[in-house]
N, C-alpha and C positions, 0 to 999 in steps of 0.2 A: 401401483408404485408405492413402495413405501414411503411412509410419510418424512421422515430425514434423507429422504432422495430428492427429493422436490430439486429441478434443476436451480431454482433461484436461492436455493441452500449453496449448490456445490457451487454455485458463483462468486468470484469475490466482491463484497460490495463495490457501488461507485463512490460511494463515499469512504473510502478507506483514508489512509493518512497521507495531507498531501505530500510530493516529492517536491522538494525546495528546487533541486539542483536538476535538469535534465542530465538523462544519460552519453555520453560524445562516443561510446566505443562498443563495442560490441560485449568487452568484458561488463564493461558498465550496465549497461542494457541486461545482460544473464542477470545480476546481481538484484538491480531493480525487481524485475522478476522473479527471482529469488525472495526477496525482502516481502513482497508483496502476499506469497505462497503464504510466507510464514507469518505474518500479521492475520491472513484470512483462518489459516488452523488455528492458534492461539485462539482467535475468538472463537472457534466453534469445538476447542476444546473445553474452553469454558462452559459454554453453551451445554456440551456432555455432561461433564459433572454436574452442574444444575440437576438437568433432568437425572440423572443416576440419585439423585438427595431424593427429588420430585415419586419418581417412580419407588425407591425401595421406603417410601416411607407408608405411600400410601397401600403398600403390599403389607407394611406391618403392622397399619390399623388394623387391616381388614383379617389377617393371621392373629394377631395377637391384641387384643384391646388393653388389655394388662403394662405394655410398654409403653404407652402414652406419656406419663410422662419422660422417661428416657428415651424419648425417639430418635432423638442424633445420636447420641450416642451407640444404641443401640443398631442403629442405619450405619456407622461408620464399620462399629466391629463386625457385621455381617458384612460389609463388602469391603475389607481395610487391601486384600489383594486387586482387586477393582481400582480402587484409588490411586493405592499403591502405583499400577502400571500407568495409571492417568498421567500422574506426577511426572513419574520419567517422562513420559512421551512431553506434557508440558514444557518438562525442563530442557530436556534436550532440544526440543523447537526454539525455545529462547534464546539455549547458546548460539544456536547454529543463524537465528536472525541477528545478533548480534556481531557473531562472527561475519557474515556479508556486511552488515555495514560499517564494520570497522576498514575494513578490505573496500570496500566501496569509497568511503572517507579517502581510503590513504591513495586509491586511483585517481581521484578529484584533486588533491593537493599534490599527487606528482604530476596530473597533467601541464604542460607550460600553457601559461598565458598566453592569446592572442593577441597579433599587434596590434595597434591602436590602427583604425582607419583612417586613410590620407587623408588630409584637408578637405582635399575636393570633394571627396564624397560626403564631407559634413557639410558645406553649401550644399550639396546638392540635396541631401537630406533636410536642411533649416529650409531650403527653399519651398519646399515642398508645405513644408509648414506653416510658411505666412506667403499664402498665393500674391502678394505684390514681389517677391524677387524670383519667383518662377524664370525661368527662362523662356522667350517668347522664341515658338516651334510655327514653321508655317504648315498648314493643313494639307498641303498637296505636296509631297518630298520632291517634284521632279520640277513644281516653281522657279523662279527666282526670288532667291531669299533676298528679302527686304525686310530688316529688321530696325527699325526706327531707336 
């Protein structure tokens, strides 16, 4: 297998960028998704170019000793169409994650607000929280409840 196949390459990390907001919809959710593709390329388009500098440089020591000192330069003019397509594909990945999370953004702020939860269920929740206002439950449902 070649070595930039490694499946923990084509995986995206766990530690990618958190999501603040969960997804509520199914558009939502694609987009997440989305957003996610396109943060994992970006990084491993980076990652490409690197080794594209990495690799054609050490190709030109070893072809030419003489361009030592001009080696970037001389690394960029032999691969400036290399680059060149890197860029695009860079850039285009950027619009296109941006583009979902603007779209993403604007599904978030048009979705409506949920209603606030009844009363009751906020005792029932506080209760829960400081076990002295629990509500006393008898152990056996079919009892007679006696509740002091």
């Amino acid at each position: 297998m070649a070595r930039w196949a490694k499946p923990e390459v084509r995986t995206p990390p766990e530690h990618a960028r958190p999501i603040l907001v969960l997804p509520h919809t199914p558009a939502q959710r694609t987009l997440v998704v989305t957003l996610i593709c396109h943060d994992w390329l970006l990084r491993r388009l980076r990652k490409t170019e690197s080794q594209i500098w990495q690799m054609q440089a050490e190709y030109d020591e070893i072809d030419d000793p003489l361009s030592e000192e001009f080696l970037l330069g001389d690394t960029f003019i032999s691969n400036a169409t290399v680059f060149s397509r890197l860029q695009r594909r860079i850039d285009s990945t950027g619009r296109a994650f941006h583009r979902a999370l603007k779209e993403f953004q604007r599904l978030e702020t048009a979705r409506p607000k949920p209603d606030p939860p009844p009363a009751s269920a906020l005792r029932l929740i506080d209760s829960y929280r400081h076990p002295s206002r629990r509500p006393r439950v008898c152990a056996n449902p079919f009892a007679p409840r006696v509740i002091k």
